[in-house]
N, C-alpha and C positions, 0 to 999 in steps of 0.2 A: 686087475689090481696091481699097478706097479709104482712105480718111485722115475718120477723123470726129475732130475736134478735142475737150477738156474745157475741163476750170479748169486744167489745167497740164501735161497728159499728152495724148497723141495717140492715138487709136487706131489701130493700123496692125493690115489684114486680109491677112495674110501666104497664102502655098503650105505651106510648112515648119512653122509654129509657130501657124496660126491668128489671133485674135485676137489681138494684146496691146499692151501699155501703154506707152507710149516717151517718154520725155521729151523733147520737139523740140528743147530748147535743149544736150540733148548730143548732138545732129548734128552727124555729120560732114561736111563741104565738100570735095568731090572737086575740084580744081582741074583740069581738063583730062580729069577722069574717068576709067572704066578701061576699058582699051583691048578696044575692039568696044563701049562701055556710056556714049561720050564725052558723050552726053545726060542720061545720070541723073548728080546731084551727090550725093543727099544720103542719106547713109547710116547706121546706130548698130551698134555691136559690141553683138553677144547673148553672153553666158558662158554656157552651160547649167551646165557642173561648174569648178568653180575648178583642179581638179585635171586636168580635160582639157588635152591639147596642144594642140587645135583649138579655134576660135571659129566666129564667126560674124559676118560683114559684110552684115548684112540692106541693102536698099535701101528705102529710106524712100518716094521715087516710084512705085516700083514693086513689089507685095509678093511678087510670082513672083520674084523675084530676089534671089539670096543666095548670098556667097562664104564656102569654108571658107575658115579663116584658120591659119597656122602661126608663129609666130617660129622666124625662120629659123636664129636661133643655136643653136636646141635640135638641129638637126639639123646642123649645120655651123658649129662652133664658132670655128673658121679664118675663118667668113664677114666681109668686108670690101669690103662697096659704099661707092662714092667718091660722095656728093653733092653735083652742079654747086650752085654760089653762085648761079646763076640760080634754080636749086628753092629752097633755100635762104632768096632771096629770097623768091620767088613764096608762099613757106609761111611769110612771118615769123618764122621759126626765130630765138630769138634764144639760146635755150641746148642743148647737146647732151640735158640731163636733159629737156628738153620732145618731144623724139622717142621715138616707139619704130617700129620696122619691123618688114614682115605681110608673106608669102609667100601666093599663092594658090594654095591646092592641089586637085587634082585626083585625081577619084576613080575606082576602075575596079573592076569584079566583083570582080577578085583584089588582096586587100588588101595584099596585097607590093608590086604594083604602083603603090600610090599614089605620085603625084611633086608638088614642090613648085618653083612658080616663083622660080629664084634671080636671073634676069634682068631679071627686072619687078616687083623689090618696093613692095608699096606703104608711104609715104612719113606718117606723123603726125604734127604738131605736136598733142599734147593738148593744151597750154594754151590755143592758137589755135582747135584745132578745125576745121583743115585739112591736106586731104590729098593725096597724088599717087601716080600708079602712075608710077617711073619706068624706063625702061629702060638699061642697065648696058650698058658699052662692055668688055664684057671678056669671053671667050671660054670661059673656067674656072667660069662660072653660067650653069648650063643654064636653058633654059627648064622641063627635066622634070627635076627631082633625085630621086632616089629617097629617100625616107625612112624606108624599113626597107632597110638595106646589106643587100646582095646577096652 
């Protein structure tokens, strides 16, 4: 699993997707990282289908390493995390339109089963290019939501 560099593209030797081609300078900057992963920073979103509801949060350091990704509003439209102005800070955030927010989902044999992290979503400034997992002081976002209602 390494990183062989070009003229403008990176090659990252992934588990998942094999070989491919990434543009380093749309890396993402984990600020504080995600949690149990506090050492790896730097990341790029994979889209396989535009039309899927999932992503992909490859790890750039590391090519064994990749989160599904969901927007959380597609599954809980109600959803409303409060971002501290410390994060805020931390992420340069200088407009609301420069964020968007990722739920980490979880997969299991039985696909009813799958659940999405609403407690710990992670955190984007696109324009900046930096990111956070942060965790939500609010008891009403599970750590496991279920994402096909039961």
């Amino acid at each position: 699993m390494g990183v062989t560099k070009g003229r403008n593209l990176v090659r990252l030797s992934t588990t998942r997707f094999g070989d491919i081609d990434i543009d380093e300078s749309r890396a993402i900057v984990m600020r504080g990282g995600i949690l149990g992963f506090e050492h790896l920073k730097r990341y790029v979103f994979l889209v396989q289908d535009e039309e899927n509801l999932f992503c992909w949060l490859q790890c750039v350091d590391n090519g064994s390493l990749a989160f599904v990704l969901i927007d959380p509003f597609v599954i809980k439209p109600d959803y409303r995390p409060v971002i501290q102005d410390s994060d805020i800070e931390l992420l340069e955030i200088k407009s609301p339109e420069d964020v968007i927010l990722m739920s980490i989902v979880t997969i299991y044999p039985d696909p009813f089963k799958v659940t999405a992290n609403l407690k710990a979503p992670i955190v984007i400034n696109v324009r900046e290019r930096l990111g956070k997992q942060i965790v939500l002081d609010r008891e009403d976002y599970p750590v496991q939501y279920p994402i096909v209602p039961m």
